[in-house]
C-alpha positions as a Markdown table, in Angstrom:
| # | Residue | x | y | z |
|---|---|---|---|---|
| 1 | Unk | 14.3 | 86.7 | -37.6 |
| 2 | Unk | 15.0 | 86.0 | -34.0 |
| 3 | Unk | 18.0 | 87.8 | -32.2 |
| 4 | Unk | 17.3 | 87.4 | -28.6 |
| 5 | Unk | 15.9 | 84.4 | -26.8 |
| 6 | Unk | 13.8 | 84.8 | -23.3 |
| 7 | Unk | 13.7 | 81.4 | -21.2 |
| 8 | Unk | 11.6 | 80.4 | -18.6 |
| 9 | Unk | 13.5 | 78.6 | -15.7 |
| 10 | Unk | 10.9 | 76.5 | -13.9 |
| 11 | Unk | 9.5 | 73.5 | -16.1 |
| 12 | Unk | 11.6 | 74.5 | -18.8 |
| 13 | Unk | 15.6 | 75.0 | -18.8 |
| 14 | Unk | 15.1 | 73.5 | -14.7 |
| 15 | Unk | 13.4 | 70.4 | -14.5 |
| 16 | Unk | 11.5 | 71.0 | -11.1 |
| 17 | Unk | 8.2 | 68.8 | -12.0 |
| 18 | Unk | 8.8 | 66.4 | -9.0 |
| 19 | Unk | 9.8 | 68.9 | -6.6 |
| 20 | Unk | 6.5 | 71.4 | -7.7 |
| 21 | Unk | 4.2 | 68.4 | -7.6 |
| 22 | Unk | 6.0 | 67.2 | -3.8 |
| 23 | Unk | 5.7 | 70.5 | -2.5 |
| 24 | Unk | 2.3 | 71.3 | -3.6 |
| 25 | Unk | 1.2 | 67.4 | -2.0 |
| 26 | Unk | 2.6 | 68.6 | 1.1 |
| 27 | Unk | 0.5 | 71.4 | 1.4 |
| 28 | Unk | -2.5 | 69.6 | 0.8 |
| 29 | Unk | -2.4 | 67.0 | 3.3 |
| 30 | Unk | -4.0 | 69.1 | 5.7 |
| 31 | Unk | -7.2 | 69.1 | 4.2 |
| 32 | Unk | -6.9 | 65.6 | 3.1 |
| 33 | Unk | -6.8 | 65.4 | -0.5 |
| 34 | Unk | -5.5 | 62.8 | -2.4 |
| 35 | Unk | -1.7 | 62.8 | -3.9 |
| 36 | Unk | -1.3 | 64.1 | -6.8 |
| 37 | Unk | 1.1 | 63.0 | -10.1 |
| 38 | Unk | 2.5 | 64.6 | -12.4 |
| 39 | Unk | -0.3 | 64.4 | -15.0 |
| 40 | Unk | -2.5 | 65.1 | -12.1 |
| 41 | Unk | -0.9 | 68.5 | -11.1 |
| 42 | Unk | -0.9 | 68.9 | -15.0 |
| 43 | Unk | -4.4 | 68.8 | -15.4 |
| 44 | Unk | -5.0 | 71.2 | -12.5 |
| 45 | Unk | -2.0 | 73.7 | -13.2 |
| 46 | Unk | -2.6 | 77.2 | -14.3 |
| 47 | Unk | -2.1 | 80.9 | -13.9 |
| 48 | Unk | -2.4 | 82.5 | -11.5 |
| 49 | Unk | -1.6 | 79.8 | -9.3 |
| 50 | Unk | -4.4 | 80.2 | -6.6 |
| 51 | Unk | -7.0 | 79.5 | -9.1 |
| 52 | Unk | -4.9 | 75.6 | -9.6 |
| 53 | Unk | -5.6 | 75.7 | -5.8 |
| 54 | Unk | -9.2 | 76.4 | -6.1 |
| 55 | Unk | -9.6 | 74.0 | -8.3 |
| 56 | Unk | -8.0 | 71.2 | -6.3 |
| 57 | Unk | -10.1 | 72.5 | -3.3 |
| 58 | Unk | -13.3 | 72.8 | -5.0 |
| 59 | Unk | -14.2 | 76.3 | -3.5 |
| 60 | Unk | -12.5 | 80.0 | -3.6 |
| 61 | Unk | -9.7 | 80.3 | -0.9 |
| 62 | Unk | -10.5 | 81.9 | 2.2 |
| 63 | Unk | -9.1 | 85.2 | 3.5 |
| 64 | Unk | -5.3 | 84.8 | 4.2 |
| 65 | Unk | -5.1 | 80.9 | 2.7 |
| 66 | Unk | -3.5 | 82.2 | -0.7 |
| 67 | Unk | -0.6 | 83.6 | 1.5 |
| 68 | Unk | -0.3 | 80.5 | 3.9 |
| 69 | Unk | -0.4 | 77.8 | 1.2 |
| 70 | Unk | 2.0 | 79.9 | -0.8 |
| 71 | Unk | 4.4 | 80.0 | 2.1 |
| 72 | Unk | 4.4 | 76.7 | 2.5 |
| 73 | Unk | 5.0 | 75.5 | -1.0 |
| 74 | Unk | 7.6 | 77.5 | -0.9 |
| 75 | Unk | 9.2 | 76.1 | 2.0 |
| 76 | Unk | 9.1 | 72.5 | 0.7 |
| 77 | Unk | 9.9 | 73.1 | -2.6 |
| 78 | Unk | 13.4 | 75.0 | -2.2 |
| 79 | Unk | 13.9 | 71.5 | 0.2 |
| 80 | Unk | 12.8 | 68.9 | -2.7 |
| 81 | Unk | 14.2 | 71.1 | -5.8 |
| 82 | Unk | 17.8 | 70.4 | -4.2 |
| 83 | Unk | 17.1 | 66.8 | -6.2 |
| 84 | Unk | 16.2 | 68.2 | -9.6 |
| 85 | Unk | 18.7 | 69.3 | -12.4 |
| 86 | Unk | 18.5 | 70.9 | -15.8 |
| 87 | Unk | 16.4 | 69.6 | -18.4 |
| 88 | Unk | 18.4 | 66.9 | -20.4 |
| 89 | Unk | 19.3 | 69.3 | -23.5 |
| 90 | Unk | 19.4 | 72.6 | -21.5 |
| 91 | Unk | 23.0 | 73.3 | -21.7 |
| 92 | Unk | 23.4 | 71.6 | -25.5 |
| 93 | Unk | 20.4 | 74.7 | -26.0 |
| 94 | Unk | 22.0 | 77.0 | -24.3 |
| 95 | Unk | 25.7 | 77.1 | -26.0 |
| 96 | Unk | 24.1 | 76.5 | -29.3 |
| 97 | Unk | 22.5 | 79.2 | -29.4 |
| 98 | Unk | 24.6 | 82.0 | -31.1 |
| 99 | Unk | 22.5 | 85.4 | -30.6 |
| 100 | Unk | 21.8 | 87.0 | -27.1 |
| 101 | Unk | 19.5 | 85.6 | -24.6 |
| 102 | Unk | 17.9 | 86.1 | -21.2 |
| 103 | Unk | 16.0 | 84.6 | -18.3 |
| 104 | Unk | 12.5 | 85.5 | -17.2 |
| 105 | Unk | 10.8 | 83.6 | -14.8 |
| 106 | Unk | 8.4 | 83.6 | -12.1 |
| 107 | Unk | 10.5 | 82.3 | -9.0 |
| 108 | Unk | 11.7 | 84.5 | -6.5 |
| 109 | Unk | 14.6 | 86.3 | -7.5 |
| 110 | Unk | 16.7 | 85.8 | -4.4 |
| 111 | Unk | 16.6 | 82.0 | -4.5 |
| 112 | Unk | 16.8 | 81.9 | -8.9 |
| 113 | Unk | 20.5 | 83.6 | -9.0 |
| 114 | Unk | 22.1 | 81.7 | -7.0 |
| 115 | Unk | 20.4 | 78.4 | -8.6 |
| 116 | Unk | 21.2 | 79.5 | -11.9 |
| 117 | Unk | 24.8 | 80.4 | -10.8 |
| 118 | Unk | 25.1 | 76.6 | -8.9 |
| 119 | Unk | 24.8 | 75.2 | -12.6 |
| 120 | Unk | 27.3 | 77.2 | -14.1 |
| 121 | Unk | 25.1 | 78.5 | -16.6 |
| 122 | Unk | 24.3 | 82.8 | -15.3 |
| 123 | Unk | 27.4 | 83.6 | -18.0 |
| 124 | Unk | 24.9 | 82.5 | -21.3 |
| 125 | Unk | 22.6 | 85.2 | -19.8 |
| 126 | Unk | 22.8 | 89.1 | -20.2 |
| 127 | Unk | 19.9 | 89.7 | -18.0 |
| 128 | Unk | 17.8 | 87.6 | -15.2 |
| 129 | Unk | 14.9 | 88.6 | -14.0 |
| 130 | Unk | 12.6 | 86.5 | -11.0 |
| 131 | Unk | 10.0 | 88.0 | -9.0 |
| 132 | Unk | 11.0 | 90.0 | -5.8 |
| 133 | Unk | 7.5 | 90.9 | -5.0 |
| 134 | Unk | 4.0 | 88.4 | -4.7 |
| 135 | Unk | 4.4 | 85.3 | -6.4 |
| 136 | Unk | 1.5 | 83.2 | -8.2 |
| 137 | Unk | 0.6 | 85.4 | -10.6 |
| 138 | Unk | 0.7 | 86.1 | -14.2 |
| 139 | Unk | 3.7 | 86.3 | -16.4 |
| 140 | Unk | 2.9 | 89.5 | -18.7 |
| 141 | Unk | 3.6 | 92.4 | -17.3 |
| 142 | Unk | 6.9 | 90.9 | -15.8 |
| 143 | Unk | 7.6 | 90.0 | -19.1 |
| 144 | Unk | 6.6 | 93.3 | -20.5 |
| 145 | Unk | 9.7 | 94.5 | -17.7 |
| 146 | Unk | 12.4 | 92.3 | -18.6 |
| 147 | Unk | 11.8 | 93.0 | -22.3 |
| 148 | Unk | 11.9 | 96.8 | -21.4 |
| 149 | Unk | 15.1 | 96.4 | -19.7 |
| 150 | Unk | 16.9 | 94.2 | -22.4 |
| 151 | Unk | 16.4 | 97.2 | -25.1 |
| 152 | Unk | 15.4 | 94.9 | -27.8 |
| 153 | Unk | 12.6 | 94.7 | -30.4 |
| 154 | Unk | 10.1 | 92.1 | -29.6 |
| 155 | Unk | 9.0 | 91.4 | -32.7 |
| 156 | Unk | 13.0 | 89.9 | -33.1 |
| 157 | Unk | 12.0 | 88.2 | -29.7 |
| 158 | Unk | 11.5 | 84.1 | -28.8 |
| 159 | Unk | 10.1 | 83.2 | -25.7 |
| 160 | Unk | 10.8 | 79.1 | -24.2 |
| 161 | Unk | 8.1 | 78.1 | -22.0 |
| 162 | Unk | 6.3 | 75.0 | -20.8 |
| 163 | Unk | 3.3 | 76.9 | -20.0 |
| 164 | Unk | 0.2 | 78.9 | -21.4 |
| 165 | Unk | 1.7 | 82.0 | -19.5 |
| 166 | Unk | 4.3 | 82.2 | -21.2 |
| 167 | Unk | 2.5 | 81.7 | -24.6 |
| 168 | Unk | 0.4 | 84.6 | -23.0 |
| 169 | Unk | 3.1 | 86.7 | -21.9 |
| 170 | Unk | 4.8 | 86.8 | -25.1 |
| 171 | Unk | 2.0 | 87.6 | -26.7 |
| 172 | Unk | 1.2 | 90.5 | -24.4 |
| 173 | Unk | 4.9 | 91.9 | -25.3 |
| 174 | Unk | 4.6 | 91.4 | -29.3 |
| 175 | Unk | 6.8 | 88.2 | -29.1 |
| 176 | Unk | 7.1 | 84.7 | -30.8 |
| 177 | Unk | 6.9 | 81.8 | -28.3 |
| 178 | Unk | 7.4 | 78.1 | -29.0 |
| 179 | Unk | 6.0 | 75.9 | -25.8 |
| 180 | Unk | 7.9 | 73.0 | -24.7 |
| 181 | Unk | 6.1 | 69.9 | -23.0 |
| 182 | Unk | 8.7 | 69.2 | -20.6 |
| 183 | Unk | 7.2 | 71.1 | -17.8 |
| 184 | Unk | 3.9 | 71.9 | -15.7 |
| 185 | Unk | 1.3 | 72.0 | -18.4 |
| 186 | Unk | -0.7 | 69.1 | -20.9 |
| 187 | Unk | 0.2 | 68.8 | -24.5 |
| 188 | Unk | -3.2 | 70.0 | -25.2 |
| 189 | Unk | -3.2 | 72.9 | -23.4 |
| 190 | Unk | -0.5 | 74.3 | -25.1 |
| 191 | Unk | -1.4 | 73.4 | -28.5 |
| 192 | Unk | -4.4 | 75.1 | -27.8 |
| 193 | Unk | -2.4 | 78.4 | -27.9 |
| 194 | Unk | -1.7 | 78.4 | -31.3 |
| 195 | Unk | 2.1 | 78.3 | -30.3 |
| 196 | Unk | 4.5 | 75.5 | -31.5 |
| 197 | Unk | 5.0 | 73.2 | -29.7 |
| 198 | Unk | 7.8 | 70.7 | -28.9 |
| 199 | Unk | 9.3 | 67.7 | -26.5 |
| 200 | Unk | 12.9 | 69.4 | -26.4 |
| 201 | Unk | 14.9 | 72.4 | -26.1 |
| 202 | Unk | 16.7 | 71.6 | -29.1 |
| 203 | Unk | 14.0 | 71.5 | -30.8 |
| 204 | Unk | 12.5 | 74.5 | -30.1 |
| 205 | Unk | 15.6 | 76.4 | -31.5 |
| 206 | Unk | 14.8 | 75.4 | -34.7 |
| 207 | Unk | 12.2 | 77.8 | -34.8 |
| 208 | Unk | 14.3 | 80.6 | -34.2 |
């Protein structure tokens, strides 16, 4: 029986897909690569992130790009994500929801508090968590943190994600995850998991 809920923020309660696939297309133009759509930056998309780079480039980063490209996405994203809202069901999800929940998520933390707080939504939360140290990476050990800090048993634990990472990370932490398509990573990929998966927030609640 579930008791506490983890979301993600990017991809899943935030619906940041145009201002991710924007900011990563403006990075790129230097080295002349195509634009990429959504489905594109789908089918590229993975964790960590350098290796999505790698893959776009066709070669392993050189010395000091990871850092550079990183920087960059970041600066055009926190300009594009000013345009993005919450996904369509996100607050219906989050006020039906009648056990605890939390956020976990893989953003900086100094620019996800004050996000979350814009929406009026930090109150449904007793504990967020972004990074404040190297983004790109992997999700688990974060996660393995932020369940640490919340005190509760993960096996009573869901985790909301639109990503393999997630799947992954709640795996890592003896957690249930259901995977929701709304976000940064093909159908397939996340049914692939093992994981349910589903088109809305409300409908991942109902495996709970």
């Amino acid at each position: 029986m579930t008791q506490h809920i983890v979301w993600d923020w990017n991809g899943t309660l935030f619906h940041d897909i145009d201002a991710v696939v924007g900011a990563t297309n403006e990075v790129f133009k230097p080295y002349g690569l195509p634009g990429l759509t959504a489905d594109g930056f789908r089918a590229v998309y993975t964790r960590p992130v350098w290796l999505a780079y790698e893959r776009m480039l066709g070669r392993a980063l050189m010395e000091g790009e990871w850092e550079e490209l990183d920087r960059g996405f970041h600066d055009n994203y926190f300009r594009l994500m000013a345009a993005c809202g919450l996904a369509p069901d996100a607050e219906y999800s989050l006020k039906s929801w009648t056990g605890t929940q939390s956020l976990c998520s893989m953003a900086p933390h100094d620019h996800l508090v004050p996000t979350i707080t814009s929406f009026g939504i930090d109150g449904h939360f007793s504990r967020v968590d972004g990074l404040t140290g190297t983004t790109g990476g992997e999700k688990a050990e974060h996660m393995a943190t932020h369940i640490a800090a919340l005190s509760v048993d993960p096996a009573q634990v869901l985790v909301i994600g639109d990503s393999v990472d997630d799947g992954v990370a709640a795996t890592y932490v003896g957690a249930r995850a259901v995977l929701y398509t709304g976000g940064m990573t093909p159908r397939e990929a996340l049914e692939a998991t093992g994981w349910p998966v589903v088109d809305t927030l409300a409908e991942a609640l109902n495996h709970a």
